[in-house]
N, C-alpha and C positions, 0 to 999 in steps of 0.2 A: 103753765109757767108759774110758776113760784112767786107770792108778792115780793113787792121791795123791802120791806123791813125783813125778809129769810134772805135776800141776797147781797145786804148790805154787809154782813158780819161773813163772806165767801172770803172774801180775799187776805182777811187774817186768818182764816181757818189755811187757808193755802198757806202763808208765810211760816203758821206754825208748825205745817207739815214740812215745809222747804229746812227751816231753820232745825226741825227734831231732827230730821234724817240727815242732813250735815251732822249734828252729832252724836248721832247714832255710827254715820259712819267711820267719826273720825276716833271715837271713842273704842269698836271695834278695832281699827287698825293702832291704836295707841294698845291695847290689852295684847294684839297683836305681835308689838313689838316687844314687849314688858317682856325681856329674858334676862334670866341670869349671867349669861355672856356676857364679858366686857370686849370691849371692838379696839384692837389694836392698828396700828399705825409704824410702817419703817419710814425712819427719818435717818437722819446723817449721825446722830446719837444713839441710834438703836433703836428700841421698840418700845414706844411709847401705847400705854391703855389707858383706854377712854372709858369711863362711867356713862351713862345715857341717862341714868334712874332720874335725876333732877329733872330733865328734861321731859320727860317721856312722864311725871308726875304733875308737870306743868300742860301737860298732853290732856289729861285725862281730867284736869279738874276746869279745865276751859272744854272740855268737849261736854261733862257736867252741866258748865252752866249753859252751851246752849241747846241742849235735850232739854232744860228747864226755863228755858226762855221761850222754846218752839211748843212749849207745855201750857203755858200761861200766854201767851201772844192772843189766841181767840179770844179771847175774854173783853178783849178791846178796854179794860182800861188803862188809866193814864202810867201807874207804875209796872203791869204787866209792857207797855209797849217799851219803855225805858228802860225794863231790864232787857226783854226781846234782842235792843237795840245793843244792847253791853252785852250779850252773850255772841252780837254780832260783828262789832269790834274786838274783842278778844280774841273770837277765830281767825278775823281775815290778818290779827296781826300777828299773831303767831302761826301762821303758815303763807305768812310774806316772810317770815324769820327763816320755816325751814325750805323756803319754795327748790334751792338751787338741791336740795340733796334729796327731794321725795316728789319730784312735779308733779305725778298725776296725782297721788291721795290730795296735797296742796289745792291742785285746780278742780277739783271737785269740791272740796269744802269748800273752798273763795267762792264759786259759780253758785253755791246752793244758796250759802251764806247771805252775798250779794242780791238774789234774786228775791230772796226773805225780806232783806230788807229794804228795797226799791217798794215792796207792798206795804210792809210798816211805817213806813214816810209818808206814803200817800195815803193809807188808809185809816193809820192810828190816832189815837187820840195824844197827845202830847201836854197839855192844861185841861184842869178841870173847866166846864163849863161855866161861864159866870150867869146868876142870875139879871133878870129884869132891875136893873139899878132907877128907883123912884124917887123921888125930891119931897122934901119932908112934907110937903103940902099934899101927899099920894098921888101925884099926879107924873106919870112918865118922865123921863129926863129927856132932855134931845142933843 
């Protein structure tokens, strides 16, 4: 069995795997989708075409950041868990945006996402650690 200072830093290694491979996946099915076709629509006016690119560019640079969030997470410090965290937010909100029109890529990235970060809360660091604060007579505070 492995000491405790080797198993302490497991569960952001986990998170950083949970949170890369969300976007590894979602960045995969965003390159995926990146076509030159435009997606049309019959309406009561005729046929209306839809661009995606904006979208699907917004895809890709939140899928970015959290391969580089799930990249930096083990490290367990204080601004790797914050970003961890923003690269964790930005996915579950932008695939609460496209939930009704892609479910399952959606409910795989939320579930990965969300699972990342349930370990990042608990296990991260959040403030630097403060030193031993002494009273000018060097003697401990209370």
């Amino acid at each position: 069995m492995p000491p405790p200072s080797a198993r302490r830093g497991r569960p952001l290694v986990l998170a950083g795997l949970l949170l890369g491979g969300a976007g590894l996946f979602d960045l995969l099915a965003g390159v995926g989708d990146f076509t030159p076709d435009r997606y049309v629509s019959l309406t009561d006016e005729g046929v209306v075409g839809h661009d995606l690119a904006g979208w699907l560019w917004v895809h890709l640079v939140v899928a970015g950041l959290m391969v580089v969030g799930g990249t930096v997470a083990p490290l367990g410090r204080v601004w790797s868990t914050w970003l961890a965290l923003t690269g964790v937010v930005g996915g579950v909100g932008l695939h609460l945006l496209i939930w009704p029109y892609q479910p399952l890529p959606a409910s795989i990235v939320v579930g990965l996402a969300l699972a990342a970060a349930r370990l990042l809360i608990k296990h991260g660091r959040f403030r630097k650690p403060s030193g031993s604060v002494t009273s000018s007579a060097g003697r401990p505070s209370r």
